[in-house]
Structures are given as C-alpha cells and as structure tokens.
C-alpha positions, 0 to 999 in steps of 0.5 A: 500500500503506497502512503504518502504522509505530510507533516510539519504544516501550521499557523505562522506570522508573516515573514516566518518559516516552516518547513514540509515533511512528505514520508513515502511508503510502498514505492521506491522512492528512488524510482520517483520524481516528488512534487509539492502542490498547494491549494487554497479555498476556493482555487484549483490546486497548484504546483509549487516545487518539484524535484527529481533525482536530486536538488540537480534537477529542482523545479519552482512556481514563480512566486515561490521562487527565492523563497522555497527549497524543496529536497529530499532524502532517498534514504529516509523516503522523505522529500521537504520543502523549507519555506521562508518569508511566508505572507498571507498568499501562501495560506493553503493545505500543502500536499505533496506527490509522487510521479514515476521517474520514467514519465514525462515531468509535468506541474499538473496535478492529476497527471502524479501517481501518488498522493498525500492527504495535506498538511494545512499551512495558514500565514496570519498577516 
C-alpha cells in the first residue's frame, strides 16, 4: 500500500518559516520524481516545487521562487520543502506527490501517481 504522509504544516506570522515533511511508503522512492502542490479555498490546486533525482534537477512556481527549497532524502523516503518569508498568499493545505521517474515531468496535478492527504499551512498577516 503506497502512503504518502505530510507533516510539519501550521499557523505562522508573516515573514516566518516552516518547513514540509512528505514520508513515502510502498514505492521506491528512488524510482520517483516528488512534487509539492498547494491549494487554497476556493482555487484549483497548484504546483509549487518539484524535484527529481536530486536538488540537480529542482523545479519552482514563480512566486515561490527565492523563497522555497524543496529536497529530499532517498534514504529516509522523505522529500521537504523549507519555506521562508511566508505572507498571507501562501495560506493553503500543502500536499505533496509522487510521479514515476520514467514519465514525462509535468506541474499538473492529476497527471502524479501518488498522493498525500495535506498538511494545512495558514500565514496570519
């Protein structure tokens, strides 16, 4: 059974940080390209931070960009994403995904494998 379980979400002030835990089970994570997505109320979801092999190969939306570091650690299944300045705009639930290696890289939500139930991140003003 595949799970991925994100952690590490909460309430923050702006200008603060947090950083983002995704826990992968059930896959070779080697074998998989991760993607950070987020959506907020109301709003389609919408990629964020992707990587692949390694932070070689890393990939950022336009706002985030400067601000967020997505990595991972093959040896523990776990991808992050530290998230400094936050401000109001980046109040959303946080998932993160999982997408086969071997399949053309994409932002699009609904084309990944694999995905994680959301960790809420709020960013008071």
């Amino acid at each position: 059974q595949v799970r991925l379980v994100e952690s590490g979400g909460g309430l923050v002030q702006t200008g603060g940080s947090l950083r983002l835990s995704c826990s992968a089970s059930g896959i070779f994570f080697s074998s998989y390209a991760m993607g950070w997505f987020r959506q907020a109320p109301g709003k389609e979801r919408r990629f964020v931070a992707g990587i692949r092999w390694s932070a070689g190969s890393t990939y950022y939306e336009d706002s985030v960009k400067g601000r967020f570091t997505i990595s991972r650690d093959n040896a523990k299944n776990t991808v992050y994403l530290q998230m400094n300045s936050l401000t109001p705009e980046d109040t959303a639930v946080y998932y993160c995904a999982a997408l086969l290696l071997g399949r053309s890289w994409t932002v699009v939500w609904d084309e990944y494998d694999y995905w994680g139930q959301g960790t809420q991140v709020t960013v008071s003003s």
